[in-house]
C-alpha positions as CSV (number, residue, x, y, z in Angstrom):
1,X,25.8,6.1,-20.7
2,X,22.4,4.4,-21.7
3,X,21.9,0.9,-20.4
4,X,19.9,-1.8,-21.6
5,X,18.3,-5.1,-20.5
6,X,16.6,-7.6,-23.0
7,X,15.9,-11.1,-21.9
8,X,16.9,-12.9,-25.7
9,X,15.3,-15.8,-25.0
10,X,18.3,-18.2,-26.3
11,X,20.9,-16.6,-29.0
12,X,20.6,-17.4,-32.3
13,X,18.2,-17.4,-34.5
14,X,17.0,-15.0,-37.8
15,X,16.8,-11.5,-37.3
16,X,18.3,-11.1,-33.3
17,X,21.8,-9.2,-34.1
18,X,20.4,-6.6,-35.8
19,X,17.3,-6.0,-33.9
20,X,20.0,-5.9,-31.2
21,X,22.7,-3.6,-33.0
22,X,19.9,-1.8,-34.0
23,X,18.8,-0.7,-30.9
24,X,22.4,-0.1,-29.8
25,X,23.1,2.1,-32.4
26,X,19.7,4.1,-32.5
27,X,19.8,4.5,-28.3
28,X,23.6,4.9,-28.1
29,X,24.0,1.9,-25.6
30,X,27.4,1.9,-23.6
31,X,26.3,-1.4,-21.4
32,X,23.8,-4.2,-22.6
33,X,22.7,-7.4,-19.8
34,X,21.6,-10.3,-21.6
35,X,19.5,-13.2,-19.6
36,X,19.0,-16.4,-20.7
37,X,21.5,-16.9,-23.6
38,X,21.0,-20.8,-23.1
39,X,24.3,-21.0,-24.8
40,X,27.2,-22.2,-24.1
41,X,31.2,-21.3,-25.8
42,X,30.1,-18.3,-26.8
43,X,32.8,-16.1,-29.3
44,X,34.0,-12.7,-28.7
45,X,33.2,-12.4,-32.6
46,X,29.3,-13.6,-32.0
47,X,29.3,-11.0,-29.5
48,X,30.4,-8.2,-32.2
49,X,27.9,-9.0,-34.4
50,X,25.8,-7.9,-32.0
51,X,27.4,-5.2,-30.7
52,X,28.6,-3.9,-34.2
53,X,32.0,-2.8,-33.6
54,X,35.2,-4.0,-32.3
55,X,35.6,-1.3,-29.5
56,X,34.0,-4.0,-27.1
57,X,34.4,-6.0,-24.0
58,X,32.5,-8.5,-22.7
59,X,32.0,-11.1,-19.8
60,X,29.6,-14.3,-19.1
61,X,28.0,-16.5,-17.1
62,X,27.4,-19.9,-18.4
63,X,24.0,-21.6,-18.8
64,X,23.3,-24.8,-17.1
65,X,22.5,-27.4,-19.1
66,X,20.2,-25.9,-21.7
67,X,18.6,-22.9,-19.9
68,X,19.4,-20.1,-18.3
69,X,22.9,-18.2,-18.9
70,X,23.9,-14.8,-18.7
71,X,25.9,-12.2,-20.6
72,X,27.5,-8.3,-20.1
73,X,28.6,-6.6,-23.4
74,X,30.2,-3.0,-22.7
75,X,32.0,-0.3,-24.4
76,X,35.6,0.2,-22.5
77,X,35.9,3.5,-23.4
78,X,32.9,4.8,-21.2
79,X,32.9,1.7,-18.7
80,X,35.8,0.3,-17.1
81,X,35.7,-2.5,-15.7
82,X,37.4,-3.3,-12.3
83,X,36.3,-6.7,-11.5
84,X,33.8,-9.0,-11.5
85,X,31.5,-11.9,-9.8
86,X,30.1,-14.8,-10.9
87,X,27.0,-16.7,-9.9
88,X,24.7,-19.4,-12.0
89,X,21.7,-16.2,-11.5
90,X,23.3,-13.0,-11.7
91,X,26.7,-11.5,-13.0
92,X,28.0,-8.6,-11.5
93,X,30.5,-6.0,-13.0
94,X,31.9,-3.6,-11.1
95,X,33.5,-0.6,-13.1
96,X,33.5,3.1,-13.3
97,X,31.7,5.5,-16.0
98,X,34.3,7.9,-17.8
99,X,34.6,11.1,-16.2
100,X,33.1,9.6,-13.0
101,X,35.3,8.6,-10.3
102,X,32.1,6.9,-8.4
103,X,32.7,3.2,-8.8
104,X,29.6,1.0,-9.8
105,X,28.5,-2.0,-9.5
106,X,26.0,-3.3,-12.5
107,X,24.6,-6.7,-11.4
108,X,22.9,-8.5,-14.2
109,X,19.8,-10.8,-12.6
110,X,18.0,-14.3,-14.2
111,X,15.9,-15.6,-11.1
112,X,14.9,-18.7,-10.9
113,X,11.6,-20.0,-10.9
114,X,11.2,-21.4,-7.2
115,X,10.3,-19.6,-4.7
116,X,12.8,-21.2,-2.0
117,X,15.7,-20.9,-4.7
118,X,14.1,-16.9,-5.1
119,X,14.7,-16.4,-1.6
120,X,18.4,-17.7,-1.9
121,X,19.4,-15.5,-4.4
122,X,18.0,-12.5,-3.0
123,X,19.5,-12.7,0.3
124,X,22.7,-13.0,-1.6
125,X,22.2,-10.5,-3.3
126,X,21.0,-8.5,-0.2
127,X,24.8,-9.7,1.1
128,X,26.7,-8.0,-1.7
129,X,24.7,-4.8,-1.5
130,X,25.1,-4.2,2.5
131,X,28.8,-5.2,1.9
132,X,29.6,-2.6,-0.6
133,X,28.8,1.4,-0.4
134,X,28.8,1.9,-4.1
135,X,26.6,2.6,-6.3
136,X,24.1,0.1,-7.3
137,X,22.2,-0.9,-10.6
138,X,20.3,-4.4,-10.9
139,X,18.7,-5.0,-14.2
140,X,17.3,-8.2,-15.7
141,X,14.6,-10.7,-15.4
142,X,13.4,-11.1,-11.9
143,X,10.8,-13.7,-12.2
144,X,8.9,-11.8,-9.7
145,X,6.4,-9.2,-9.3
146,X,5.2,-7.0,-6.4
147,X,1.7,-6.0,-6.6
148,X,-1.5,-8.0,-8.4
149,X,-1.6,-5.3,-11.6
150,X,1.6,-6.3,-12.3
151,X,-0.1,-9.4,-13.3
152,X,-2.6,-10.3,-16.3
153,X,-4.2,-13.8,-16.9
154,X,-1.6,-15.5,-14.3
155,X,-2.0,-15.9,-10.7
156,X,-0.5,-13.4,-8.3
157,X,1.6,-15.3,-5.6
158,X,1.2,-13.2,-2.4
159,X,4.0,-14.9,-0.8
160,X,6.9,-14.5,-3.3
161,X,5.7,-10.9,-3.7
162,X,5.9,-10.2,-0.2
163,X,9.5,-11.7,-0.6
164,X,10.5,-9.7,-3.1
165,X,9.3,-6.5,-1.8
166,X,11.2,-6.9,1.4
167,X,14.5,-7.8,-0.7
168,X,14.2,-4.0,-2.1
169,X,13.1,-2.4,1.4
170,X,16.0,-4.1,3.1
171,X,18.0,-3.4,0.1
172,X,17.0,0.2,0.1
173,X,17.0,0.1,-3.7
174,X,14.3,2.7,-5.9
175,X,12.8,1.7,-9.2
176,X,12.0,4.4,-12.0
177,X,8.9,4.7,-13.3
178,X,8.8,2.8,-16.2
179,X,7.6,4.6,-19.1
180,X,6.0,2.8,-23.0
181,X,3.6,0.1,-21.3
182,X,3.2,-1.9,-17.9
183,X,4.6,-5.5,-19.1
184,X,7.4,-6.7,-20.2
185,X,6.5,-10.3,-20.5
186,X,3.7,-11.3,-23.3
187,X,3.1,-15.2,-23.6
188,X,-0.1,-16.5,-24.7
189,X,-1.4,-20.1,-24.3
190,X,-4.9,-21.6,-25.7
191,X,-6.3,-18.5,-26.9
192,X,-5.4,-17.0,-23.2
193,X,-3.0,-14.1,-23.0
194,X,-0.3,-13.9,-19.9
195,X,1.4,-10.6,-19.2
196,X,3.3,-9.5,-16.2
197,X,6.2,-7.2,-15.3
198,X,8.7,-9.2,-14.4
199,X,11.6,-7.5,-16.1
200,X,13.0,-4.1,-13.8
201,X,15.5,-1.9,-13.4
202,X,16.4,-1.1,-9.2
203,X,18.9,1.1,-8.5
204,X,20.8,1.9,-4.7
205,X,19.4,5.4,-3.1
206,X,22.7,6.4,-3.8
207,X,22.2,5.8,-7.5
208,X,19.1,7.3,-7.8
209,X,20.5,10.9,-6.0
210,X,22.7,11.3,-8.6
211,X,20.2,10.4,-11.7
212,X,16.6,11.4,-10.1
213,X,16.1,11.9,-13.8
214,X,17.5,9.1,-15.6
215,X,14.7,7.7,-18.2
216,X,13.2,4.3,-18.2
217,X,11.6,3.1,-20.9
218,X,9.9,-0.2,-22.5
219,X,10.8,-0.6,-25.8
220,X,8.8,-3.1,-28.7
221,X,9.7,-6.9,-28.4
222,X,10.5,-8.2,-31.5
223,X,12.5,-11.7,-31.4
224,X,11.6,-12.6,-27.8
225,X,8.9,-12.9,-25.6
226,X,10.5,-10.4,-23.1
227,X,10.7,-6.7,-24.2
228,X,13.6,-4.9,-23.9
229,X,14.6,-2.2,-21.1
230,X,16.5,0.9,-21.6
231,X,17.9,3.3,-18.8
232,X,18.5,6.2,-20.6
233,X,20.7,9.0,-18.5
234,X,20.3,12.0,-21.7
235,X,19.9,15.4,-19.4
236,X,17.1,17.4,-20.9
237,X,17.3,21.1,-20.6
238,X,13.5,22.2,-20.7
239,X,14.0,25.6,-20.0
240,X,13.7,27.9,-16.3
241,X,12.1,26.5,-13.5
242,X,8.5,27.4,-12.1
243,X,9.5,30.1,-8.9
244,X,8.2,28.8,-6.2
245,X,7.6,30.0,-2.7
246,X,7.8,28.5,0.7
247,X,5.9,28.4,3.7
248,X,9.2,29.1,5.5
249,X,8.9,33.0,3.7
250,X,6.1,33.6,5.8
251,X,7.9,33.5,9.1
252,X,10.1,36.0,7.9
253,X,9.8,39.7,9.3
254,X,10.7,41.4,6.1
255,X,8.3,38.8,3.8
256,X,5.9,41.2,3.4
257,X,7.6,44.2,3.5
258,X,9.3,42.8,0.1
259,X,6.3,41.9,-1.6
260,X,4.2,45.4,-0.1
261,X,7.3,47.0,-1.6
262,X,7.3,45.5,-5.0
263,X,3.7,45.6,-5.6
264,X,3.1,49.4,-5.3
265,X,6.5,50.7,-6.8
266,X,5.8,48.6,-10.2
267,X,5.6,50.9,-13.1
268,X,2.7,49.0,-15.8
269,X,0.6,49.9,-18.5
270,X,-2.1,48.5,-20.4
271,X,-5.6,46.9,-19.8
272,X,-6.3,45.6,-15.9
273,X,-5.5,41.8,-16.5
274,X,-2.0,42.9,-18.5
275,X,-1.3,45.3,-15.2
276,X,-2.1,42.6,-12.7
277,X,0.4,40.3,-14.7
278,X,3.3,42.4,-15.0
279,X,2.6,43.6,-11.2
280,X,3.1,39.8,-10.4
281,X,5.9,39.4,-12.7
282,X,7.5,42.6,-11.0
283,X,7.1,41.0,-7.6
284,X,8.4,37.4,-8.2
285,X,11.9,39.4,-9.7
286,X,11.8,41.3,-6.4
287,X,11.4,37.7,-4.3
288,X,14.5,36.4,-6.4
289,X,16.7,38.7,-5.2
290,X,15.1,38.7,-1.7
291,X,15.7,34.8,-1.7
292,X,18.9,34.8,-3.1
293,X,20.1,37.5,-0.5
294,X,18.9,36.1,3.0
295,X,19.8,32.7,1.7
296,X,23.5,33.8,0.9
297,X,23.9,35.6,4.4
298,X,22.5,32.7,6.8
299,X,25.4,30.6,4.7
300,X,28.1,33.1,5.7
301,X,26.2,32.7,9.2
302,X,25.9,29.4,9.5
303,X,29.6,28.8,8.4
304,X,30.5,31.3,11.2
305,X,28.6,29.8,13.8
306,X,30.0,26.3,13.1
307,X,33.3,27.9,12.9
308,X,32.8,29.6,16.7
309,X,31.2,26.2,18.0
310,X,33.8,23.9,17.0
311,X,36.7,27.1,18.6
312,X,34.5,26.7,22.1
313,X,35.0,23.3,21.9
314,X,38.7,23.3,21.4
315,X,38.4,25.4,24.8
316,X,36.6,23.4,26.7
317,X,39.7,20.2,26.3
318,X,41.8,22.8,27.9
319,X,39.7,24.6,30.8
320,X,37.0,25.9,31.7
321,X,34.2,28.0,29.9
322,X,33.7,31.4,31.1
323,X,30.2,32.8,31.3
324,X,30.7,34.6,28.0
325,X,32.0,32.0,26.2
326,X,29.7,29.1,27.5
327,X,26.6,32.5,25.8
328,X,28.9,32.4,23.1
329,X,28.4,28.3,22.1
330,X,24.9,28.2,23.4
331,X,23.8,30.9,20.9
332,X,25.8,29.7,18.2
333,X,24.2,26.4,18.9
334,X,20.7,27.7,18.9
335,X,21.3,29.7,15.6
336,X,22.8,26.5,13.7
337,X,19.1,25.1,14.7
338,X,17.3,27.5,13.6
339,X,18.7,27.7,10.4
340,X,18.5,23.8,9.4
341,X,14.8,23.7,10.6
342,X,14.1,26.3,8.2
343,X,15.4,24.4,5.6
344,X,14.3,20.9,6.3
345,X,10.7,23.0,5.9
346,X,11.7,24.0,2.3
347,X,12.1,20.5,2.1
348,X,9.4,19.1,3.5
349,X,7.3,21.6,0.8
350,X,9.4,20.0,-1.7
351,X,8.7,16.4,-0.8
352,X,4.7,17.2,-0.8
353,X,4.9,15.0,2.7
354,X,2.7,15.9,5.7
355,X,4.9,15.3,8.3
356,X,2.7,14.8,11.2
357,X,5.3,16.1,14.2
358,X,7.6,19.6,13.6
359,X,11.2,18.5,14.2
360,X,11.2,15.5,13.2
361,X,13.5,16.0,10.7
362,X,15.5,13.7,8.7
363,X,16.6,15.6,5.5
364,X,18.1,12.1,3.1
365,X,14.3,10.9,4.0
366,X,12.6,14.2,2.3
367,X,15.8,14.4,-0.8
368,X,14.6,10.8,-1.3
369,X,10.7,11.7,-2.1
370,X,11.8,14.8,-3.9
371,X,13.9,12.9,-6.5
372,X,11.1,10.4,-6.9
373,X,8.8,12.7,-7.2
374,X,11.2,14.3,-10.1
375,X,11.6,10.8,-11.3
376,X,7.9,10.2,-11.6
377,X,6.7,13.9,-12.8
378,X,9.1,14.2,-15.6
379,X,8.5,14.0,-19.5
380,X,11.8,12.8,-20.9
381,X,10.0,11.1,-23.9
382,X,6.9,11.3,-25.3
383,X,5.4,9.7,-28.4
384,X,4.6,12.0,-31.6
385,X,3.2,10.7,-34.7
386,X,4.0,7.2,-33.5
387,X,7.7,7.8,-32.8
388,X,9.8,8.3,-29.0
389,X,10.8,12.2,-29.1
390,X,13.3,13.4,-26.8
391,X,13.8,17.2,-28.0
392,X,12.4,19.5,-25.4
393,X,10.8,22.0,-28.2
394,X,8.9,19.2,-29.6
395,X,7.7,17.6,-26.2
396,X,6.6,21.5,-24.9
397,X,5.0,22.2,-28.1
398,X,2.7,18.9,-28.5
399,X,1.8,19.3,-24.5
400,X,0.7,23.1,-25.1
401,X,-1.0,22.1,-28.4
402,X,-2.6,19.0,-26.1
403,X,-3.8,21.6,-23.7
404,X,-5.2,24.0,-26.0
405,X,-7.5,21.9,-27.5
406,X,-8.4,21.1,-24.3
407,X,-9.4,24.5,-23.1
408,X,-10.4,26.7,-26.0
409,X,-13.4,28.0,-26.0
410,X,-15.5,28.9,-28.9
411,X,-17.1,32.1,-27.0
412,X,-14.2,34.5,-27.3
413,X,-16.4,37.5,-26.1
414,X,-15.2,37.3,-22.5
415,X,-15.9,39.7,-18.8
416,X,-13.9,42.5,-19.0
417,X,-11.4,43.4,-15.9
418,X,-12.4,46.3,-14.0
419,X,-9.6,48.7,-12.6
């Protein structure tokens, strides 16, 4: 279900449908935005040559005048559509994605160039999103940017920054981190070059839960002054995850009886550095099953305790508490507690967030950082001999060869470990 974005800068001209098709075909596109098709009338059989097949729908938005106009091109059997809006800046689609029941709403965006008429659109837009719990993905030319890097050989405007930042806080939308270079905009004028990032991809929190690891990626302009945007959603297998453990281990009684345990009843051979290795190995097998044990009983305790609480509370509409059953609630009460602290510390570790006060917990606050911090961390593509690779095998073996170059040592006569 990859999506793209590509300003085309007017349709027409020699060479645009296939750089287009090509793209689609190479990427496997299932939903293409188009901004500024400055055209009006447009065919469903000039959108095919674009697309490359007949299995197509499509909906518009047309320019006025000369300049500006907007365009959605989708493939119906992996998007269906359920209805749509129009406006002269943005065109939104709302659909779902086959095999998802989640319904989504993919707005297309061409902002104007005023500030004033900037502030318009995005308190519409702000209106739609508050209106609507659905997922939400906003993709096209933004004629904005939010910091001064995003900038190169243009002025930075402070105040329509400031404005567009506070559009995605209110709007509580995310942005990937954008991977292949950090414009999207080249234009150059007497000899000076202008580059900015103007062009984005923001997605709803809610979104972003549910692809923390979708792909975004700048891709080579060709036939338009804009480079094109693709959101790729592929799910990379790279293998079993690093074991980690957390702080909240610690507090446990039985912690370091597991690892004591573990340590001294390891059976290893071989030289001290091999022994200390496999010891380690042996312990973090041992910690597994620990983890996977406590975690599966405070579950079946926590499901219990919820179960008693809410069975007091039935009681209570009828009469009374007892002393035994008012213990009863209060216990289970305190238990239920004690359990979701020590998980909002898991992930609080996960987040990498000092939180400055114990308790303050708000746990969609620390899954928020975590899946940035998964977003921003992760190696879906990398570039090998001049090309994108997306295998893992290929991406794991150029890092470790990376690495090793890095590291390796032309001494190889090296301290010994002593038992």
């Amino acid at each position: 279900m990859n999506c793209l974005s590509i300003n085309i800068r007017r349709f027409g001209g020699n060479g645009k449908c296939g750089w287009i098709k090509g793209i689609k075909n190479k990427e496997g596109i299932i939903f293409i935005s188009f901004q500024e098709t400055q055209c009006s009338g447009l065919s469903e059989a000039y959108f095919r040559s674009f697309w490359g097949s007949q299995d197509m729908e499509w909906d518009i938005v047309e320019p006025t005048g000369r300049s500006g106009g907007l365009a959605c091109v989708w493939d119906p059997g992996v998007f269906t559509k359920i209805s749509s809006f129009k406006h002269s800046n943005f065109l939104l689609i709302k659909g779902k994605f086959k095999g998802r029941g989640d319904v989504v709403n993919v707005i297309n965006v061409y902002a104007p160039q005023r500030l004033r008429d900037k502030k318009s659109l995005w308190e519409k837009l702000l209106e739609l999103r508050n209106a609507d719990g659905d997922l939400w993905l906003f993709m096209g030319d933004f004629n904005a940017v939010r910091i001064p890097e995003d900038r190169l050989g243009s002025i930075f405007n402070p105040v329509c920054a400031r404005a567009f930042n506070n559009f995605i806080c209110e709007a509580n939308l995310h942005e990937y981190e954008m991977k292949g270079g950090r414009f999207t905009f080249f234009k150059e004028e007497n000899g000076i070059r202008k580059l900015s990032k103007i062009d984005r991809v923001l997605v709803g929190n809610e979104f972003f839960d549910k692809w923390p690891m979708a792909c975004l990626r700048v891709l080579p302009r060709l036939f338009s002054d804009h480079c094109p945007l693709l959101l790729a959603f592929k799910e990379v297998d790279f293998g079993p995850k690093p074991f980690r453990v957390y702080n909240s281990w610690l507090d446990r009684n039985d912690y370091v009886e597991v690892v004591s345990k573990a340590w001294n009843e390891a059976v290893v051979f071989g030289a001290a550095d091999t022994r200390i290795m496999l010891r380690l190995k042996h312990v973090r097998e041992q910690l597994k099953v620990w983890r996977d044990e406590f975690r599966n009983k405070e579950d079946e305790e926590r499901t219990m305790c919820k179960a008693e609480l809410e069975e007091m509370d039935a009681i209570m509409e009828e009469k009374d508490l007892n002393g035994e059953e008012r213990w009863i609630r209060s216990e289970c009460y305190r238990r239920i507690l004690e359990l979701e602290d020590s998980k909002a510390k898991d992930l609080k570790q996960k987040s990498r967030i000092k939180w400055a006060i114990d308790g303050d917990e708000n746990s969609r606050f620390f899954h928020g950082f975590i899946n940035k911090r998964k977003s921003i961390n992760s190696i879906p593509n990398l570039v090998i001999n001049g090309a994108w690779e997306d295998k893992p095998k290929l991406i794991k073996k150029q890092i470790f060869g990376f690495f090793r170059d890095k590291f390796r040592e032309e001494w190889v006569d090296r301290p010994k470990l002593m038992d």
